[in-house]
MARTORNU-710955 format. One record per residue: x, y, z of N, C-alpha, C in turn. Coordinates in steps of 0.02 Angstrom, whole numbers, padded with zeros to 5 digits, always signed. Layout:
! residues N
XYZXYZXYZ/...
***
This chain:
! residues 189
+00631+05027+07075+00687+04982+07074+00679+04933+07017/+00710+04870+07018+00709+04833+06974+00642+04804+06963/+00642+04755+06903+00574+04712+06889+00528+04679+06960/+00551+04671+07023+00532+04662+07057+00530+04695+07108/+00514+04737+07132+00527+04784+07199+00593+04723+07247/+00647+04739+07247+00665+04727+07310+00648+04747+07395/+00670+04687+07430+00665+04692+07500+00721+04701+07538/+00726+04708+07592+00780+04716+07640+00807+04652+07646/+00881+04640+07645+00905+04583+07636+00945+04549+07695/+00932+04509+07731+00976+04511+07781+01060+04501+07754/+01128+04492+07790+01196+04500+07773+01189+04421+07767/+01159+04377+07775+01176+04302+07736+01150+04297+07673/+01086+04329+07675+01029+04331+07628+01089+04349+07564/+01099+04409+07582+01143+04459+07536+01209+04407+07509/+01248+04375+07551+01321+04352+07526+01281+04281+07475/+01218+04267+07524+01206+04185+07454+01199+04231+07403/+01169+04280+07390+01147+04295+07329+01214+04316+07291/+01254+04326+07318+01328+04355+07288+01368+04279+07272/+01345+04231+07313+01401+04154+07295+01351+04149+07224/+01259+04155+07225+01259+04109+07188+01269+04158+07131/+01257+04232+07104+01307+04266+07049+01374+04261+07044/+01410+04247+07083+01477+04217+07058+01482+04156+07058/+01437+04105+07066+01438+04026+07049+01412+04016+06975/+01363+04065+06957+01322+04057+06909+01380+04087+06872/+01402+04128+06864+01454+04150+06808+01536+04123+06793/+01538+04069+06863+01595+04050+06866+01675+04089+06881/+01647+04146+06922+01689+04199+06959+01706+04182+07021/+01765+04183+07024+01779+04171+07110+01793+04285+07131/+01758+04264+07193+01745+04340+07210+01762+04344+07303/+01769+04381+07334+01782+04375+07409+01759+04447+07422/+01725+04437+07475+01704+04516+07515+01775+04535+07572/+01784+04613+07558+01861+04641+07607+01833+04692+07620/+01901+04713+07690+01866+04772+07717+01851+04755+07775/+01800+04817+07762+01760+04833+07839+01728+04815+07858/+01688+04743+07804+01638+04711+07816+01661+04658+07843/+01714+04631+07830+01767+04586+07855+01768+04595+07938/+01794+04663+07942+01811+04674+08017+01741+04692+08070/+01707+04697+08031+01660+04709+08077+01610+04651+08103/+01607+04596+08051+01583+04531+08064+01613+04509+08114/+01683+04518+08115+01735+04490+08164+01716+04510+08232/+01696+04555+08223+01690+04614+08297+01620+04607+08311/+01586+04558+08265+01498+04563+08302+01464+04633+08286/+01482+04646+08230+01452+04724+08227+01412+04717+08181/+01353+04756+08154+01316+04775+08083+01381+04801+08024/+01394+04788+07949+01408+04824+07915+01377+04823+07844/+01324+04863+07851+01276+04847+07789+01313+04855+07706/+01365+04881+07700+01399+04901+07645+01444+04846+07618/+01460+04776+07589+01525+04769+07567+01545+04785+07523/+01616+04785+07525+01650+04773+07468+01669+04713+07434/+01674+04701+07378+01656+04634+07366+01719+04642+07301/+01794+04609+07288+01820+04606+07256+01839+04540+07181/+01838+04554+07124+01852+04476+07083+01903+04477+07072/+01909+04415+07082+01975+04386+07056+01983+04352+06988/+02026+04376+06930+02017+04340+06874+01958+04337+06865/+01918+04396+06840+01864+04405+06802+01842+04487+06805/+01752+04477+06789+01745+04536+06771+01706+04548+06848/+01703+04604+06880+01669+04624+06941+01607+04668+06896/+01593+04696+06820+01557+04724+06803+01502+04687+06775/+01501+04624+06760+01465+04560+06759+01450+04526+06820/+01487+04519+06882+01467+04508+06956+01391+04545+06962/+01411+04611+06964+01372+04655+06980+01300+04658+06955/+01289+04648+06892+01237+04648+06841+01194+04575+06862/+01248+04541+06881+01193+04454+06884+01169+04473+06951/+01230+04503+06991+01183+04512+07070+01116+04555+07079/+01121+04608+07051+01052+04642+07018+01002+04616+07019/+01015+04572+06970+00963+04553+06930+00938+04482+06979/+00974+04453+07029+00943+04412+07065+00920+04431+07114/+00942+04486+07143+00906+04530+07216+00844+04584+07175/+00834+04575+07118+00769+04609+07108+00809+04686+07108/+00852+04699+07096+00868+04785+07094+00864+04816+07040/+00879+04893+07035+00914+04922+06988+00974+04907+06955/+00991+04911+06903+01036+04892+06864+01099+04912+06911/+01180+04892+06906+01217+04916+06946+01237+04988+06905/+01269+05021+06933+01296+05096+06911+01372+05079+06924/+01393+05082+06832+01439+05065+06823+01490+05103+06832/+01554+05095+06823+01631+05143+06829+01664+05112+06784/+01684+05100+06725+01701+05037+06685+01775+05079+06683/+01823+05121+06668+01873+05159+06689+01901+05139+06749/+01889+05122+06787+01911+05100+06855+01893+05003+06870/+01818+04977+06843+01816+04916+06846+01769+04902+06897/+01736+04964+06923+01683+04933+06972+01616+04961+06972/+01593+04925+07007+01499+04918+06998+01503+04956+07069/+01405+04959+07066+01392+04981+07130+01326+04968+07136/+01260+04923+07194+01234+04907+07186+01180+04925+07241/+01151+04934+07214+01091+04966+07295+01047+04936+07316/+01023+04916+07357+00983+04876+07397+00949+04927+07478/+00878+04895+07488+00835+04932+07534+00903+04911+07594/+00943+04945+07637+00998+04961+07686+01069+04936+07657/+01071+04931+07596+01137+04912+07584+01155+04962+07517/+01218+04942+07509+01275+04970+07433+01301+04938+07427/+01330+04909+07376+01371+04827+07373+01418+04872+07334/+01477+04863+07319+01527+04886+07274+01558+04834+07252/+01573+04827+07191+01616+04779+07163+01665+04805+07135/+01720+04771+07131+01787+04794+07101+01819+04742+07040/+01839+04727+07019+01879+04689+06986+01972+04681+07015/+01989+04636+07028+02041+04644+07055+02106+04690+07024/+02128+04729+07049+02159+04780+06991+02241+04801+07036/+02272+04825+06997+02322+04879+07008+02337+04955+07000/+02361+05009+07030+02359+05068+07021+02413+05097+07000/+02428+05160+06980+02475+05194+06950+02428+05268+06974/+02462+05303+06985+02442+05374+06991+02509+05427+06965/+02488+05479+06919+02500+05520+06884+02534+05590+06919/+02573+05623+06935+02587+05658+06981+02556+05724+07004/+02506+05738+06908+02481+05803+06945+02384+05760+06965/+02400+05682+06959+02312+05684+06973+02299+05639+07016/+02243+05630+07058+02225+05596+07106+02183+05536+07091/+02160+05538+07037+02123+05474+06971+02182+05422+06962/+02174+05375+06995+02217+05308+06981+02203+05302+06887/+02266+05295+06870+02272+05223+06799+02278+05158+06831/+02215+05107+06819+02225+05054+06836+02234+05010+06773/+02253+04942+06787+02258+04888+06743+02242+04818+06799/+02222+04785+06759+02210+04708+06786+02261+04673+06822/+02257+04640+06887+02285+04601+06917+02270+04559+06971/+02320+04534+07010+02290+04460+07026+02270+04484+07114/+02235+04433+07142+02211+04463+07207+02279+04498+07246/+02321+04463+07255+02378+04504+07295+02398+04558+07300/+02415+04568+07212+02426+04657+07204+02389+04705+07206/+02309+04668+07210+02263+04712+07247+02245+04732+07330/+02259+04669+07359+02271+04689+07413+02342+04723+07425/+02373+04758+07379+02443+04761+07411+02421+04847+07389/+02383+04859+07344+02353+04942+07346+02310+04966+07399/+02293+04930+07414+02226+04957+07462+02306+05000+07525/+02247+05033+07539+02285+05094+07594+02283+05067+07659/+02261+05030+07691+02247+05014+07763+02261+04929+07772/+02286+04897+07805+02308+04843+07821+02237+04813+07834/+02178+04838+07874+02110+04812+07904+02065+04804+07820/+02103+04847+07772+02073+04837+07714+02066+04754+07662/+02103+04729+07695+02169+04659+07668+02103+04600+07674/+02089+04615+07747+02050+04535+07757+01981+04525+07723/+01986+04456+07705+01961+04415+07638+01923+04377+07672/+01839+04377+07672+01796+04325+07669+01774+04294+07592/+01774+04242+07585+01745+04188+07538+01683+04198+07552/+01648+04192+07487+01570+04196+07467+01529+04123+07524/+01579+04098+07558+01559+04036+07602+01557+04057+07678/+01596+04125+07704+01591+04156+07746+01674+04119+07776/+01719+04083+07769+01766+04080+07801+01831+04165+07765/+01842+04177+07837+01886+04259+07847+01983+04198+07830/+02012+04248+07779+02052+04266+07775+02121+04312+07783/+02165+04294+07818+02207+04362+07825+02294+04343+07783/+02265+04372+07744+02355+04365+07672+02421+04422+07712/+02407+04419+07765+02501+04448+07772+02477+04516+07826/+02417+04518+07842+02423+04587+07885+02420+04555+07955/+02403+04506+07969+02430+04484+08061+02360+04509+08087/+02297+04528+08072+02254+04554+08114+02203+04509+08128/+02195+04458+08118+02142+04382+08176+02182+04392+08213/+02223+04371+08234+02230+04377+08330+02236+04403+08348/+02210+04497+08319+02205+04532+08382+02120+04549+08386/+02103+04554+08469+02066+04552+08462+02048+04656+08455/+02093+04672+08450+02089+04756+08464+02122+04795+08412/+02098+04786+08348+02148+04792+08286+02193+04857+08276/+02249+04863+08253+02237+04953+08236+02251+04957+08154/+02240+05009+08118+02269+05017+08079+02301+05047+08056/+02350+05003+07984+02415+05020+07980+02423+05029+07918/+02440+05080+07880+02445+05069+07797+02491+05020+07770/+02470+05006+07719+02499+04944+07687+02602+04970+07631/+02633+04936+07639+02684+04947+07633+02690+04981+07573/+02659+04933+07514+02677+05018+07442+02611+05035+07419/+02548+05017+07439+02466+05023+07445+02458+05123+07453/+02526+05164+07472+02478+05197+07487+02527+05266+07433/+02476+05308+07396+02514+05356+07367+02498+05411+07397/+02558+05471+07383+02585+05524+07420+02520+05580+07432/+02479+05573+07374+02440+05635+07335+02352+05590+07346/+02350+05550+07386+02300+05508+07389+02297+05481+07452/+02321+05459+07508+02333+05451+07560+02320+05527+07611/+02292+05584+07589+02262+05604+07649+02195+05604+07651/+02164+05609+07573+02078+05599+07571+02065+05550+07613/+02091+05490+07588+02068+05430+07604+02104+05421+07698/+02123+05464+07709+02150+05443+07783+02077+05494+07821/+02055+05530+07811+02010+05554+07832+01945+05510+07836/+01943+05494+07800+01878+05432+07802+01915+05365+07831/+01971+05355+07857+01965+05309+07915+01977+05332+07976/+01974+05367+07983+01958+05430+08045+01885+05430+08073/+01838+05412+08024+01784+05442+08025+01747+05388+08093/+01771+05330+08083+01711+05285+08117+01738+05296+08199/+01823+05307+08188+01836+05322+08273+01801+05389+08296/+01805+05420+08270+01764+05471+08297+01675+05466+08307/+01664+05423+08281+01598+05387+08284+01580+05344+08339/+01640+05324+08364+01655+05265+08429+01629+05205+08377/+01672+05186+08317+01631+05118+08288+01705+05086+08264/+01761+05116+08272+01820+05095+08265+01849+05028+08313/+01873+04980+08290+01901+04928+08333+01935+04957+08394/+01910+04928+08462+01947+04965+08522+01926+05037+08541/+01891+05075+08488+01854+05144+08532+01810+05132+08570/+01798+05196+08607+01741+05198+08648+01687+05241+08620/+01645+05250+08628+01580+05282+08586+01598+05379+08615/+01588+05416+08557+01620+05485+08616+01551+05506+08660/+01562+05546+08718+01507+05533+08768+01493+05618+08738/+01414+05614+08752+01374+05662+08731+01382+05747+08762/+01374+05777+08734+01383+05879+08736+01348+05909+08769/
***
């Protein structure tokens, strides 16, 4: 791994080290998703996603590295995001972006934009909610803090024709896991 062997990080351990790379670079950044919903729900989610706003998420990534003692991040610079590995985690970073998709290809054209129109791509409504590097949860327009039994719902123009079944399969995946908001665990064979 990096200059220092990293350790296992706990999920506070992990988000200071993400405020203070985006304090230190002067990035405002928010973790979304599933890491979002699952905090909510009292659950483990070792993975975030971690989006910037007005800046670079490929410089996020590199300072966070380099303060958790890791490997360099593994870049996507075509798309705008990092990816960062840690002993039980993957951090992903994004840059806040917009999509365009091509009709014969499933490879987004993205370009730069502001947090909204990124949350307004994402495919899943549970995708939307926004924690601050301070840990207070956000919800910009999908209605899901007060429930306590979420479902999800794709987002109104978030989702394209030729891209929306991959990605619907992998939110499939955790109900069938029993790790979905409101499932039950499936009982054993």
């Amino acid at each position: 791994m990096g200059a220092n062997k990293p350790v296992a990080l706990s999920d506070e351990e992990l988000v200071r080290l993400l405020r203070q790379a985006a304090g230190g670079l002067g990035l405002r950044a928010w973790v979304v998703g599933g890491y979002v919903r699952d905090k909510l729900l009292g659950r483990p989610h070792p993975n975030p996603d971690v989006v910037v706003e007005d800046g670079d998420a490929l410089k996020l990534a590199e300072r966070f590295a380099e303060l958790a003692h890791a490997d360099p991040p593994v870049t996507f610079e075509r798309y705008g995001t990092a990816q960062v590995t840690l002993p039980g985690h993957l951090v992903e970073f994004v840059t806040a972006r917009a999509e365009s998709y091509a009709p014969e290809s499933r490879k987004p054209d993205v370009r730069p934009a502001t947090l909204e129109e990124d949350l307004r791509r994402r495919d899943f409504t549970i995708n939307t909610l926004l924690m601050d590097l301070d840990g207070r949860i956000q919800d910009r327009g999908a209605n899901l803090l007060p429930c306590s039994r979420s479902l999800y719902d794709t987002c109104s123009d978030g989702v394209s024709s030729n891209r929306f079944p991959y990605e619907q399969q992998g939110s499939i995946r955790p109900a069938i896991r029993g790790n979905h908001p409101g499932s039950e665990p499936a009982a054993p064979r």
